[in-house]
PyMOL Python script that loads the backbone (N, CA, C, O; Angstrom):
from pymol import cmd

cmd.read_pdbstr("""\
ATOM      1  N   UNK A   1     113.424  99.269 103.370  1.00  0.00           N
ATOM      2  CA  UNK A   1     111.998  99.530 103.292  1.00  0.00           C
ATOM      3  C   UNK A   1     111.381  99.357 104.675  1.00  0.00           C
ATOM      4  O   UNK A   1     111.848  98.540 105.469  1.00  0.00           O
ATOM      5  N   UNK A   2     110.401 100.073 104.945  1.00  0.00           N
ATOM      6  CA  UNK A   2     109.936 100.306 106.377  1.00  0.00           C
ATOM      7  C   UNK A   2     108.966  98.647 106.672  1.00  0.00           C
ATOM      8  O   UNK A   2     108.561  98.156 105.618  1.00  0.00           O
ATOM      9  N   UNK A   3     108.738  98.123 107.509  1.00  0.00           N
ATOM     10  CA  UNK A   3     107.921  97.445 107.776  1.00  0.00           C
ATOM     11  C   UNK A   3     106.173  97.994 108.365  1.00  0.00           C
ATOM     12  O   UNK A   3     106.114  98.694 109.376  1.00  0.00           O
ATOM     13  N   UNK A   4     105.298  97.724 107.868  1.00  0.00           N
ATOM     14  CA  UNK A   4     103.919  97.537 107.856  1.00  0.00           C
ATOM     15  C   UNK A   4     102.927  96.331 108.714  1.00  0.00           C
ATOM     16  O   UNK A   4     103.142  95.174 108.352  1.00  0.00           O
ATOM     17  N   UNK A   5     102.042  96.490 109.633  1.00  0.00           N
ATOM     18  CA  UNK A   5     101.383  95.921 110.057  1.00  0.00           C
ATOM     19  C   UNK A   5     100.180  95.928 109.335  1.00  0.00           C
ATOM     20  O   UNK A   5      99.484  96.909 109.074  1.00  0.00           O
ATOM     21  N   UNK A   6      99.952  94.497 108.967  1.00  0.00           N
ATOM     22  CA  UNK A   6      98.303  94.967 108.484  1.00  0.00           C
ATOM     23  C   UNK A   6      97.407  93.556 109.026  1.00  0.00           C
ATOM     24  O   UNK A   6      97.651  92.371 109.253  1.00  0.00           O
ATOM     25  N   UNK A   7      95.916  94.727 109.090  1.00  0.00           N
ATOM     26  CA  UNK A   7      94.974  93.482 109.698  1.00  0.00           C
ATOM     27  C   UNK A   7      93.925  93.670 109.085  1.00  0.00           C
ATOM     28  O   UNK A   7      93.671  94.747 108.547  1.00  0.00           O
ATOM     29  N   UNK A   8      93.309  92.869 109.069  1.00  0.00           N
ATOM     30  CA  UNK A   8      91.475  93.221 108.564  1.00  0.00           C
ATOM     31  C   UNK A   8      90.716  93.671 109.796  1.00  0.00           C
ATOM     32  O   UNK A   8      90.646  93.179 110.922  1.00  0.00           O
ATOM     33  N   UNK A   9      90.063  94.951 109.157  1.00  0.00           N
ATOM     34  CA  UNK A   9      89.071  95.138 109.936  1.00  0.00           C
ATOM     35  C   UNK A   9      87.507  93.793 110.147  1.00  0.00           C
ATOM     36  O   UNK A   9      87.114  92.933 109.359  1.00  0.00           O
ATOM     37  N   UNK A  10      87.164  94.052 111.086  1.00  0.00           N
ATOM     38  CA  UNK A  10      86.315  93.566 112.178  1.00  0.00           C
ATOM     39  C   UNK A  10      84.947  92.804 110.963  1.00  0.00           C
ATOM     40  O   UNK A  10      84.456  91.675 110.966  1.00  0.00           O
ATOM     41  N   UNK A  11      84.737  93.763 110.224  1.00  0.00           N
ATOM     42  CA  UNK A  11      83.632  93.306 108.985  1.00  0.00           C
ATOM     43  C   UNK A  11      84.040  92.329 108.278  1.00  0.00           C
ATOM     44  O   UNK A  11      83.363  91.316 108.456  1.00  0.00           O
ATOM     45  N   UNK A  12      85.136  92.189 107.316  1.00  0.00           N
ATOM     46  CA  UNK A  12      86.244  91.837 106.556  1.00  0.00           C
ATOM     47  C   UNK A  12      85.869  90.752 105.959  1.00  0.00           C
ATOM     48  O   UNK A  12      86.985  90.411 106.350  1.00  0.00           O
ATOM     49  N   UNK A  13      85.427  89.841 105.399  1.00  0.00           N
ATOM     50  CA  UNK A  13      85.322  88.605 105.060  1.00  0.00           C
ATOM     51  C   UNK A  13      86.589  88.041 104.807  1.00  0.00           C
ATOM     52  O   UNK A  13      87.433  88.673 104.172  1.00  0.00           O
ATOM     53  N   UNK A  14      86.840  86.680 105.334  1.00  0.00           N
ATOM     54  CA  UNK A  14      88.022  85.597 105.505  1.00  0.00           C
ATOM     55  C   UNK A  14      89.043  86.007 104.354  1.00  0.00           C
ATOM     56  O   UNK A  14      90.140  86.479 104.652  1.00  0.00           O
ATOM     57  N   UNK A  15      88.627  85.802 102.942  1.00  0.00           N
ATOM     58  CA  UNK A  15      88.935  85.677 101.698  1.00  0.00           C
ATOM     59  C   UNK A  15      89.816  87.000 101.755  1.00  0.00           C
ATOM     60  O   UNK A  15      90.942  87.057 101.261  1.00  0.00           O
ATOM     61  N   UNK A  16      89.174  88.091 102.428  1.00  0.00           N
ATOM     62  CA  UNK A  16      90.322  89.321 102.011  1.00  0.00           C
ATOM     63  C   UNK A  16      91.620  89.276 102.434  1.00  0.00           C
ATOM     64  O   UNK A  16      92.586  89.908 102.004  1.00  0.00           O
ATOM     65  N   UNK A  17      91.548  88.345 103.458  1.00  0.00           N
ATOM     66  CA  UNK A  17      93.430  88.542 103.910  1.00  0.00           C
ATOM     67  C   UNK A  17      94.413  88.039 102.602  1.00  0.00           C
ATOM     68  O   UNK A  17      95.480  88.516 102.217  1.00  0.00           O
ATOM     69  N   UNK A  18      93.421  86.582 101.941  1.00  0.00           N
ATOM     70  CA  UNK A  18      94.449  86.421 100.833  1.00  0.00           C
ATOM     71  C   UNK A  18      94.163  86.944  99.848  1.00  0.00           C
ATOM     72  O   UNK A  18      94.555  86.322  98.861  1.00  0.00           O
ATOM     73  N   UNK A  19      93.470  88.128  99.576  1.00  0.00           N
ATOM     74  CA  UNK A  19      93.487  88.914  98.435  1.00  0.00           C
ATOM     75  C   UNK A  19      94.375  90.256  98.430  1.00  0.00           C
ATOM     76  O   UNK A  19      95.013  90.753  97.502  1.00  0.00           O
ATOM     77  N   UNK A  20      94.207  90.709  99.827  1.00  0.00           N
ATOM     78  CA  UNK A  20      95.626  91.444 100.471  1.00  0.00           C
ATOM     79  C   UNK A  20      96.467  91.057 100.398  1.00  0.00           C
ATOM     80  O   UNK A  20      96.825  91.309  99.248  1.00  0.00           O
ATOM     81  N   UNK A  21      97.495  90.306 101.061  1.00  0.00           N
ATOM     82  CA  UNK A  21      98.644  89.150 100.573  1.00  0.00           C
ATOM     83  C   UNK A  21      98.915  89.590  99.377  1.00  0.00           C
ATOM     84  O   UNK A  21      99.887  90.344  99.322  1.00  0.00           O
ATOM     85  N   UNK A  22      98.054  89.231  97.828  1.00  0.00           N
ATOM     86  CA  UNK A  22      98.600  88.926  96.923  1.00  0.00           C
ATOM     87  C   UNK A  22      98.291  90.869  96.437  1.00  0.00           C
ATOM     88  O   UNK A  22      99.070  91.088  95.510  1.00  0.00           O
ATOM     89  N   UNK A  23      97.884  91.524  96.598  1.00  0.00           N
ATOM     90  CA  UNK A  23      97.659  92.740  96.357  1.00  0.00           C
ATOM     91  C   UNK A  23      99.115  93.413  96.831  1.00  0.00           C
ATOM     92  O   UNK A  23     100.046  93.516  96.033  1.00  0.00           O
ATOM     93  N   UNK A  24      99.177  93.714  97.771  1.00  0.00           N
ATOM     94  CA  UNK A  24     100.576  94.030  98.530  1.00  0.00           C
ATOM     95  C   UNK A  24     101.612  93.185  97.830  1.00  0.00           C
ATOM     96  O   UNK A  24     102.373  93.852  97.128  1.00  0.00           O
ATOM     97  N   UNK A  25     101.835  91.871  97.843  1.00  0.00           N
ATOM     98  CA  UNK A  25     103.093  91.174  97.226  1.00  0.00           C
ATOM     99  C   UNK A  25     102.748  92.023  95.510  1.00  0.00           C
ATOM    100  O   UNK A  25     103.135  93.120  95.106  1.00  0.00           O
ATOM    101  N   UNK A  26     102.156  91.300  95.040  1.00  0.00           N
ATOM    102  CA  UNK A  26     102.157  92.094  93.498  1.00  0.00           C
ATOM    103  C   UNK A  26     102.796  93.365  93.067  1.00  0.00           C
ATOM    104  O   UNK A  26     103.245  93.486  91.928  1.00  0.00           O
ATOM    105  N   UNK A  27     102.855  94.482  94.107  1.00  0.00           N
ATOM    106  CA  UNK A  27     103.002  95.858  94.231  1.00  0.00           C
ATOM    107  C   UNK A  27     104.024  96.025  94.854  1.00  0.00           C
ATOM    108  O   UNK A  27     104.216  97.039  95.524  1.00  0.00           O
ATOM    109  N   UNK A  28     104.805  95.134  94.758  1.00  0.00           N
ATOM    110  CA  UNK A  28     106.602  94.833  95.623  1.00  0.00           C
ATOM    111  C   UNK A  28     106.531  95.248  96.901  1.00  0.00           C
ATOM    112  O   UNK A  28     107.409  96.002  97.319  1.00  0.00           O
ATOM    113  N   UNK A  29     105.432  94.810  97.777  1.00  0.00           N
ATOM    114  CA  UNK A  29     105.968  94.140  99.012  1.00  0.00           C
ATOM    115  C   UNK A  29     106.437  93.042  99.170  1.00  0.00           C
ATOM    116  O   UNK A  29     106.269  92.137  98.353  1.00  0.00           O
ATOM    117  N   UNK A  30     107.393  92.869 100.703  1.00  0.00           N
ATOM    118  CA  UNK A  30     107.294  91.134 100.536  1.00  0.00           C
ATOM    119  C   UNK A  30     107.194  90.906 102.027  1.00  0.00           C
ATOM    120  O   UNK A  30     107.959  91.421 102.842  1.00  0.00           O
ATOM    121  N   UNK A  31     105.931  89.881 102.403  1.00  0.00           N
ATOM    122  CA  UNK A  31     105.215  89.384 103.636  1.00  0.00           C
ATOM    123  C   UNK A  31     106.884  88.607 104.259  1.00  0.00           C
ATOM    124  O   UNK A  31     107.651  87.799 103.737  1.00  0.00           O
ATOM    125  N   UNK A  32     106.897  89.348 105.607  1.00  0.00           N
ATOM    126  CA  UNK A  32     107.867  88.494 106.425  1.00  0.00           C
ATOM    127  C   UNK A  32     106.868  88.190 107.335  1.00  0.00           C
ATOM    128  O   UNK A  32     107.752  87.749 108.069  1.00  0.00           O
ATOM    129  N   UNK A  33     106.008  88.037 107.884  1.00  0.00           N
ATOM    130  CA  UNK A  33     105.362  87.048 109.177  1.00  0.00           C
ATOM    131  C   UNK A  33     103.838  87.195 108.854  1.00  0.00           C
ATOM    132  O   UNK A  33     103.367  88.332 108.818  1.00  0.00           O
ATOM    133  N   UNK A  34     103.181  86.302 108.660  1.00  0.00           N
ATOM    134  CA  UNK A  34     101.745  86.171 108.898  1.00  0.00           C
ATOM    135  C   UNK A  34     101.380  85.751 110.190  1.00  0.00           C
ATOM    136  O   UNK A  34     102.071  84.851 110.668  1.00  0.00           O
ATOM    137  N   UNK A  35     100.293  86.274 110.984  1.00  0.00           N
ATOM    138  CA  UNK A  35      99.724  85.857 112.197  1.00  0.00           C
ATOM    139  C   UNK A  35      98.596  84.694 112.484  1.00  0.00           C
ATOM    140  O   UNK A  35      97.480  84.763 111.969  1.00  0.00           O
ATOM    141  N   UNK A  36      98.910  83.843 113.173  1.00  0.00           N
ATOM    142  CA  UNK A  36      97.768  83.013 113.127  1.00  0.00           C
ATOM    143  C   UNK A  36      96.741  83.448 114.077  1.00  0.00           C
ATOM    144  O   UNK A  36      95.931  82.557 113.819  1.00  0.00           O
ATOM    145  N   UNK A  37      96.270  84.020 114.817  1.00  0.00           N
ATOM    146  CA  UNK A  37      95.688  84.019 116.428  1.00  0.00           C
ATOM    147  C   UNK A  37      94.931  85.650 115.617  1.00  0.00           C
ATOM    148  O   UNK A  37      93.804  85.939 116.021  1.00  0.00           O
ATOM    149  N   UNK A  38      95.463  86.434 114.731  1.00  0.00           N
ATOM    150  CA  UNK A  38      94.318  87.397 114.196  1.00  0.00           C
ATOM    151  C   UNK A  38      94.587  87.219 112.775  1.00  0.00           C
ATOM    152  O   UNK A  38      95.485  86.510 112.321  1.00  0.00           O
ATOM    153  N   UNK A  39      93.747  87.910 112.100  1.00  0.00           N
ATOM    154  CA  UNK A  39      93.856  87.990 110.484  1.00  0.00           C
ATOM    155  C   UNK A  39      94.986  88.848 110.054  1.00  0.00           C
ATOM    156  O   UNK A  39      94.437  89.939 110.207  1.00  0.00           O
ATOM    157  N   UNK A  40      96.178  89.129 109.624  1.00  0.00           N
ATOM    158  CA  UNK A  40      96.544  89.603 109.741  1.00  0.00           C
ATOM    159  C   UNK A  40      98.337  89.347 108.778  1.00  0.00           C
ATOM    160  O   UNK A  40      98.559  88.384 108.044  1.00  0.00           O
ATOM    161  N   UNK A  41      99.142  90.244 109.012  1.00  0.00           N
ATOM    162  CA  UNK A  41     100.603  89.868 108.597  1.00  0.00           C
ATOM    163  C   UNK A  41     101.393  91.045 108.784  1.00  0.00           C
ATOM    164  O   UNK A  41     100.960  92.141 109.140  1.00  0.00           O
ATOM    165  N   UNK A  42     102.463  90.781 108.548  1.00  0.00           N
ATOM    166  CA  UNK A  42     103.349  92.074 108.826  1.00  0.00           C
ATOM    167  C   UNK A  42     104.147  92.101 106.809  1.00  0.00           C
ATOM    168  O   UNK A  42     103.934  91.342 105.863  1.00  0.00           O
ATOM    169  N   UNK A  43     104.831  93.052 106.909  1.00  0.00           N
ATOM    170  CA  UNK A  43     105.100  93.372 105.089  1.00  0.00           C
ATOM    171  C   UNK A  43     106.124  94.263 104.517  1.00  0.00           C
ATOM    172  O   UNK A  43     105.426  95.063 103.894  1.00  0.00           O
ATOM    173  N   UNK A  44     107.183  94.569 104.368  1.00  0.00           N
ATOM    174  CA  UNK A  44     107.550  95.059 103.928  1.00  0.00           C
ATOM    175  C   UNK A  44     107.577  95.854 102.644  1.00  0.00           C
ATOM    176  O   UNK A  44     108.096  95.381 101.633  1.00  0.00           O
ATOM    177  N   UNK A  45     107.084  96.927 102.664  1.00  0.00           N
ATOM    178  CA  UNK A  45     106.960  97.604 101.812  1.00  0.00           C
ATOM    179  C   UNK A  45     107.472  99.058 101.155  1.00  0.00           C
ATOM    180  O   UNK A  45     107.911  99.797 102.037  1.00  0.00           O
ATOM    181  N   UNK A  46     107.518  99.625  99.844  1.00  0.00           N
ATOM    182  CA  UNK A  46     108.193 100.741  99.461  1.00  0.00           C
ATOM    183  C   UNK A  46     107.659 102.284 100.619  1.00  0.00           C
ATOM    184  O   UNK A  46     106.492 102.596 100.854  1.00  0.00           O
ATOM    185  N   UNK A  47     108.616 102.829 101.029  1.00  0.00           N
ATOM    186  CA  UNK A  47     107.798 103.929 101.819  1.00  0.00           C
ATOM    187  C   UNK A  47     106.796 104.854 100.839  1.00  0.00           C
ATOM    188  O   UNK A  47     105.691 105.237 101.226  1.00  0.00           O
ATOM    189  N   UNK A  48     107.379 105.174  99.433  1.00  0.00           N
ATOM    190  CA  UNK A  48     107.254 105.827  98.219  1.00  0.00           C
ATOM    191  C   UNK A  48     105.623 105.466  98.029  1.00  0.00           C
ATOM    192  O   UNK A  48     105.065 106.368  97.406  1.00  0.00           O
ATOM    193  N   UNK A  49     104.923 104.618  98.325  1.00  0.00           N
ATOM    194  CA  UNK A  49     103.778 103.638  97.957  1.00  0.00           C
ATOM    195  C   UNK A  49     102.869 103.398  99.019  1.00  0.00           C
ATOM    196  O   UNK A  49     101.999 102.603  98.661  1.00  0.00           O
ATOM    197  N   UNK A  50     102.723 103.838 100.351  1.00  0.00           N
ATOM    198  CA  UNK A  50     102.076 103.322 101.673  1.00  0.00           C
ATOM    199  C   UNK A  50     100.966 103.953 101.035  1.00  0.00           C
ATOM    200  O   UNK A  50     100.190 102.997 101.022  1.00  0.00           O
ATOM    201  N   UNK A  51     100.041 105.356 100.231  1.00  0.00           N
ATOM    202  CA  UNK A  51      98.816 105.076 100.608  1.00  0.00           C
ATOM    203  C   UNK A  51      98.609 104.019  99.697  1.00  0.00           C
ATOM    204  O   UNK A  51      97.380 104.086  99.702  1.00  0.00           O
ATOM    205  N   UNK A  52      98.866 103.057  98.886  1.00  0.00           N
ATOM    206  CA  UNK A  52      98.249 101.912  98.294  1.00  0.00           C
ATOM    207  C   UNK A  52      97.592 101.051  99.427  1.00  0.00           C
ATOM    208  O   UNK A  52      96.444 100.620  99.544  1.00  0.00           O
ATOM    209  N   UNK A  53      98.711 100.942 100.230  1.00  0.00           N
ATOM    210  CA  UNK A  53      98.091 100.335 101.855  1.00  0.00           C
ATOM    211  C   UNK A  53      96.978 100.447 102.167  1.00  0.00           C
ATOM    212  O   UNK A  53      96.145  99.555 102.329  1.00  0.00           O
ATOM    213  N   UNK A  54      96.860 101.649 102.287  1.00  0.00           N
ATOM    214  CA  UNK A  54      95.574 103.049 103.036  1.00  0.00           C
ATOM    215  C   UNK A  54      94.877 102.942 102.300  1.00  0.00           C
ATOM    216  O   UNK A  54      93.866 103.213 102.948  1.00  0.00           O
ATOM    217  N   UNK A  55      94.572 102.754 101.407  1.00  0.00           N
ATOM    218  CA  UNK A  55      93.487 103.097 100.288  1.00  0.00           C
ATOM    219  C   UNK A  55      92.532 101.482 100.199  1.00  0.00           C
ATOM    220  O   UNK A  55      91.421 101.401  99.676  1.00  0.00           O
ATOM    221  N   UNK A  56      93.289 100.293 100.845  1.00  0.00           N
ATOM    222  CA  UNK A  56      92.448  99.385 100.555  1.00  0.00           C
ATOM    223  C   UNK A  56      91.364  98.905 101.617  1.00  0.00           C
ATOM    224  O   UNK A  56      91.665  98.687 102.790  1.00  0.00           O
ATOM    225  N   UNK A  57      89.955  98.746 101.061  1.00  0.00           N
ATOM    226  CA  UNK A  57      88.398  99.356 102.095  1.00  0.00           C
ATOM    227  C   UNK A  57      88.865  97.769 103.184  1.00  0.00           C
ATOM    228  O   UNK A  57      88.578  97.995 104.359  1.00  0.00           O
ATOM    229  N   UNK A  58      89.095  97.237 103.106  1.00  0.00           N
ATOM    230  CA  UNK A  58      88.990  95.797 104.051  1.00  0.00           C
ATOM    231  C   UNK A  58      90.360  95.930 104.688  1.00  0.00           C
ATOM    232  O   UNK A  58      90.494  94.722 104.880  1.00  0.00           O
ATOM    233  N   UNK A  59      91.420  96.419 105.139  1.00  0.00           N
ATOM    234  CA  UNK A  59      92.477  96.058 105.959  1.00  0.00           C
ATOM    235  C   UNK A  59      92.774  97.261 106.872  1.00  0.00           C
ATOM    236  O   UNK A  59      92.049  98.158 106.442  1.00  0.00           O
ATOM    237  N   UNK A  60      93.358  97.645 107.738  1.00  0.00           N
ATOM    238  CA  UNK A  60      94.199  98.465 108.439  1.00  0.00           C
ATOM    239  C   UNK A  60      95.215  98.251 108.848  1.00  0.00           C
ATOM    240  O   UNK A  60      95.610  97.294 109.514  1.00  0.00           O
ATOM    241  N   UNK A  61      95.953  99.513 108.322  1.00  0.00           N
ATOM    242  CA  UNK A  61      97.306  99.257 108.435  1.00  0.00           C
ATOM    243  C   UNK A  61      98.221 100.287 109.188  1.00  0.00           C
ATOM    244  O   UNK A  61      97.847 101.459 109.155  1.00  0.00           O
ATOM    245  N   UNK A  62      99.600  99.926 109.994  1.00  0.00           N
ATOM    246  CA  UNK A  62      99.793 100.514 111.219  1.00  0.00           C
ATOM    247  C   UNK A  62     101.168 100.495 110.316  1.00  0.00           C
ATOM    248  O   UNK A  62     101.293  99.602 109.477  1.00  0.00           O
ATOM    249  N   UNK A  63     102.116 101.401 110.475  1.00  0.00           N
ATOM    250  CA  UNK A  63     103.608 101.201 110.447  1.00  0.00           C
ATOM    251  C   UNK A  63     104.123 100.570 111.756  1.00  0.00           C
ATOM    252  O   UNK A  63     104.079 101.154 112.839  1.00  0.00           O
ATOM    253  N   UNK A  64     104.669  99.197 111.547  1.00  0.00           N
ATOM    254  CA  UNK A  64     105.513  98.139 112.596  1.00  0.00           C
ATOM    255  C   UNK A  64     107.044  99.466 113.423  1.00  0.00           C
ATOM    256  O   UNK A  64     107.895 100.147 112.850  1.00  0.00           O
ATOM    257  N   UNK A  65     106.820  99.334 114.453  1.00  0.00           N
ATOM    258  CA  UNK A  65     107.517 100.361 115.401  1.00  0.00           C
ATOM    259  C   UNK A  65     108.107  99.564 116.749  1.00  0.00           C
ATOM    260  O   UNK A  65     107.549  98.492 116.983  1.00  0.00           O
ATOM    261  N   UNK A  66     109.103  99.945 117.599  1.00  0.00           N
ATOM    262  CA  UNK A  66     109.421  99.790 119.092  1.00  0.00           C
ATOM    263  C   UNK A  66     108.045  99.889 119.955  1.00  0.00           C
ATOM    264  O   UNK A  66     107.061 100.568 119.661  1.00  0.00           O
ATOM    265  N   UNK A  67     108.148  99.367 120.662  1.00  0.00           N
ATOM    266  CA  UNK A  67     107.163  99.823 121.536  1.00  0.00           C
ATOM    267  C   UNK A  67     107.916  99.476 123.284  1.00  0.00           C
ATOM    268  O   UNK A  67     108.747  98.702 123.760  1.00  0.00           O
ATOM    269  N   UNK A  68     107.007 100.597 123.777  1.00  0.00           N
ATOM    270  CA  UNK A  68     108.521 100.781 125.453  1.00  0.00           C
ATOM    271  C   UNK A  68     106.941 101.015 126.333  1.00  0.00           C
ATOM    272  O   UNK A  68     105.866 101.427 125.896  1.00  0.00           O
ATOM    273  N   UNK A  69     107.337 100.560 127.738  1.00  0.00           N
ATOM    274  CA  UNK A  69     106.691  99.970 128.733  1.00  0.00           C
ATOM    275  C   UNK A  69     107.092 101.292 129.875  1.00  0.00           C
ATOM    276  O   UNK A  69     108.158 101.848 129.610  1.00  0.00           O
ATOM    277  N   UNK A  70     106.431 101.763 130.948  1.00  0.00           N
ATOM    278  CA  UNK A  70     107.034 102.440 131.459  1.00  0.00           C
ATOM    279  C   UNK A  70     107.192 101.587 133.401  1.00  0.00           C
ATOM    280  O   UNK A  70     107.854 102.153 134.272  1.00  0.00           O
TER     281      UNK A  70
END
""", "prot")
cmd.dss("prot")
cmd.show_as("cartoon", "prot")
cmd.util.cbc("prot")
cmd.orient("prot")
C-alpha cells in the first residue's frame, strides 16, 4: 500500500488531527509516524480508496515520495 502524507490545513481546529487519525485508521489505514513540530502524520493506505483522503474538508494530503536535490 502506497504511503500518504497528511496535514491539516492552516484553519483546522486541534481536535481534527485526532478525528483524522481515527477516520483514516477505521477505513484500513494504518498511521506509521505522527509529527510533532506540525499537525500532521504519515499513513498507509489502500491505493483503491485515496479520494476518501481527498474528500476530507480539514486535512491535505500529499502521496509520501523520494525527493532529490540538485
Amino acid at each position: 500500500m502506497p504511503l500518504y502524507n497528511i496535514t491539516l490545513k492552516p484553519d483546522a481546529p486541534d481536535v481534527e488531527l485526532e478525528n483524522a487519525k481515527k477516520e483514516f485508521t477505521e477505513k484500513g489505514g494504518t498511521i506509521r509516524h505522527s509529527y510533532s513540530l506540525i499537525k500532521g502524520f504519515t499513513i498507509e493506505f489502500p491505493d483503491d480508496t485515496v479520494q476518501t483522503l481527498e474528500s476530507t474538508e480539514h486535512v491535505h494530503v500529499e502521496q509520501d515520495g523520494a525527493m532529490n536535490t540538485q
